[in-house]
C-alpha positions in Angstrom: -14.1 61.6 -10.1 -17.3 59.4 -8.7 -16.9 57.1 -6.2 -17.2 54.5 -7.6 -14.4 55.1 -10.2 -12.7 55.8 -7.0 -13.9 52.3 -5.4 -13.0 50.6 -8.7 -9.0 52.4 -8.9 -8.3 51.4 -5.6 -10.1 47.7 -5.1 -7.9 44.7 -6.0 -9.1 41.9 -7.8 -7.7 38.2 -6.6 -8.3 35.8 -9.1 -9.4 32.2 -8.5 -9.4 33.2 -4.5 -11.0 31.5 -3.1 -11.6 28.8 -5.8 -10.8 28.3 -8.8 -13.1 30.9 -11.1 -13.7 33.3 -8.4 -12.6 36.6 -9.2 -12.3 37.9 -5.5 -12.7 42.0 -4.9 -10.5 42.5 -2.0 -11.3 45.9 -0.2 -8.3 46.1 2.3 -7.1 48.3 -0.2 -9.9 50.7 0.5 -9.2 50.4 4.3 -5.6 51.1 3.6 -6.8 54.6 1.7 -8.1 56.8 4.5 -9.6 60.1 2.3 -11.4 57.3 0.2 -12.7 55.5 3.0 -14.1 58.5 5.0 -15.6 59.5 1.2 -17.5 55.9 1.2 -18.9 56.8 4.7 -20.0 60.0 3.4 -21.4 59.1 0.3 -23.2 56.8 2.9 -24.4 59.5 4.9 -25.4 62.0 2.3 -27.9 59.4 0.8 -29.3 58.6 4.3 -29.8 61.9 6.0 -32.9 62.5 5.3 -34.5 59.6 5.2 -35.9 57.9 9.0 -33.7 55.3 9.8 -33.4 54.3 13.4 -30.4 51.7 12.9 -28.0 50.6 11.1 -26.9 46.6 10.7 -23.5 44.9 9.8 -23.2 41.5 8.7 -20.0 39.6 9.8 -17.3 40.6 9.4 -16.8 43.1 6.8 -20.0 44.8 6.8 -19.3 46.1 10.2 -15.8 48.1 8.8 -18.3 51.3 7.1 -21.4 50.2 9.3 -20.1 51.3 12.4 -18.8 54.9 11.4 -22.0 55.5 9.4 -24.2 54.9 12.5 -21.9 57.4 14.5 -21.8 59.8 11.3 -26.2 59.3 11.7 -25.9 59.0 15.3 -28.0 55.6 15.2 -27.1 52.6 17.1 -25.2 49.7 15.2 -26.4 46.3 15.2 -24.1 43.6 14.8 -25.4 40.3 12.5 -22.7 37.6 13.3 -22.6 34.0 12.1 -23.5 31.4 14.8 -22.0 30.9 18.2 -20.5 34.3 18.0 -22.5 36.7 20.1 -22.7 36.2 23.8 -25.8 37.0 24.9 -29.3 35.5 24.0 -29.9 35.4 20.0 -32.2 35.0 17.5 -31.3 33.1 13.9 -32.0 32.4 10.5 -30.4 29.6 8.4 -30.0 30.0 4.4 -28.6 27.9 1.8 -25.2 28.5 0.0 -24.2 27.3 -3.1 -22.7 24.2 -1.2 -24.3 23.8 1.9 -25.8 26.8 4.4 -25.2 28.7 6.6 -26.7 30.8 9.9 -26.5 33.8 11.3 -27.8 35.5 14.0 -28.5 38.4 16.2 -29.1 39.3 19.9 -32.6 39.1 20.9 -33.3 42.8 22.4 -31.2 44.6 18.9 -34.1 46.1 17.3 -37.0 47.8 18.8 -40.5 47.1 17.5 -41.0 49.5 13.7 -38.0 50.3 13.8 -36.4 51.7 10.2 -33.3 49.4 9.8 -30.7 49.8 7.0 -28.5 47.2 6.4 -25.0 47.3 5.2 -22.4 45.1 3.9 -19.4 45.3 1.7 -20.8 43.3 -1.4 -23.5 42.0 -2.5 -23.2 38.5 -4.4 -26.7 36.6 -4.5 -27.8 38.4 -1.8 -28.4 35.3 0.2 -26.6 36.6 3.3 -28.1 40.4 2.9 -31.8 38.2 2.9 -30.9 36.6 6.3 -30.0 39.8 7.5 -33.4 41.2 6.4 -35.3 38.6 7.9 -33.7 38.8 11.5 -34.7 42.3 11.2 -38.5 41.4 10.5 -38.3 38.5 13.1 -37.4 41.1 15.7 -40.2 44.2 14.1 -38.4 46.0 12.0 -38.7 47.5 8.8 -36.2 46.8 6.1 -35.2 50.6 5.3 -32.5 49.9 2.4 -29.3 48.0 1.6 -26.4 49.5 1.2 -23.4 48.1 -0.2 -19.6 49.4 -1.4 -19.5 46.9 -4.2 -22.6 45.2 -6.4 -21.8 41.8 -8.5 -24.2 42.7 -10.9 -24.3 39.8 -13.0 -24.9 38.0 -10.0 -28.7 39.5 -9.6 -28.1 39.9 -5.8 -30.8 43.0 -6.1 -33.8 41.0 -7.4 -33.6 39.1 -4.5 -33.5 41.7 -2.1 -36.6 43.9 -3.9 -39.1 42.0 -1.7 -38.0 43.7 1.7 -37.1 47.2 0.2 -36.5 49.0 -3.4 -34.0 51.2 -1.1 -30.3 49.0 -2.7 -26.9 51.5 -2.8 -24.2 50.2 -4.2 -21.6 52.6 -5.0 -19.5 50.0 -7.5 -21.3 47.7 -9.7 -19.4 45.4 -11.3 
């Protein structure tokens, strides 16, 4: 069985959470499923090994669940991107517009070096609004954009055009 029939059998799908319409993909059945989850992080891994990647990000919160242990399974650092006000030390943002509203996120100043190969992860990609922000903190600091990587794709969302002007590296291992 593929991952992502795996992914799909396992994730549970909330409708109208958080609004009315939404059809909500809730991974903490994933996290509740240890042999899939350490499958995710090596499905990760196996599609990253060989390429140069110096770090790996996680956007707040979820994207930091696989980000982390696919940075010790690559022995990379991991860079946390966390919305504003929540890192203590001095930061760097970029501000993005939601649907309703926007929003910011940010990053400490000294998290990448200068070229280095960045991938970043998170656990779905919608618009790809947030994923962008992500991506530009990383060129703000002098990184490269090395890929996206995401458990779960909302296709029909066309997240992935968006994204196609840092990298063409996108995984997702569910598209919906």
């Amino acid at each position: 069985m593929s991952i992502e029939d795996k992914i799909k059998g396992v994730v549970r799908n909330v409708p109208d959470f958080p609004k009315p319409g939404i059809n909500f993909k809730d991974i903490s059945t994933i996290l509740e499923n240890p042999t899939i989850s350490k499958e995710i992080v090596e499905e990760f891994r196996n599609l990253l090994k060989d390429q140069h990647i110096d770090a790996i990000v996680g956007v707040e919160s979820r994207g930091f669940i696989f980000g982390m242990p696919l940075a010790l399974a690559l022995d990379i650092p991991f860079i946390l991107i966390r919305k504003k006000g929540k890192l203590p030390y001095d930061t760097i943002e970029y501000t993005y517009d939601l649907e309703y509203g926007s929003a910011t996120v940010e990053m400490h100043v000294d998290s990448v070096k200068k070229d280095w190969n960045v991938f970043i992860h998170d656990d779905l990609l919608a618009t790809g609004g947030t994923a962008a922000a992500a991506a530009e903190l990383v060129q703000q600091q002098g990184g490269k954009v090395a890929g996206f990587g995401f458990l779960i794709n909302l296709s029909f969302l066309n997240g992935e055009e968006r994204l196609k002007q840092y990298t063409d590296t996108i995984i997702n291992l569910a598209n919906y």
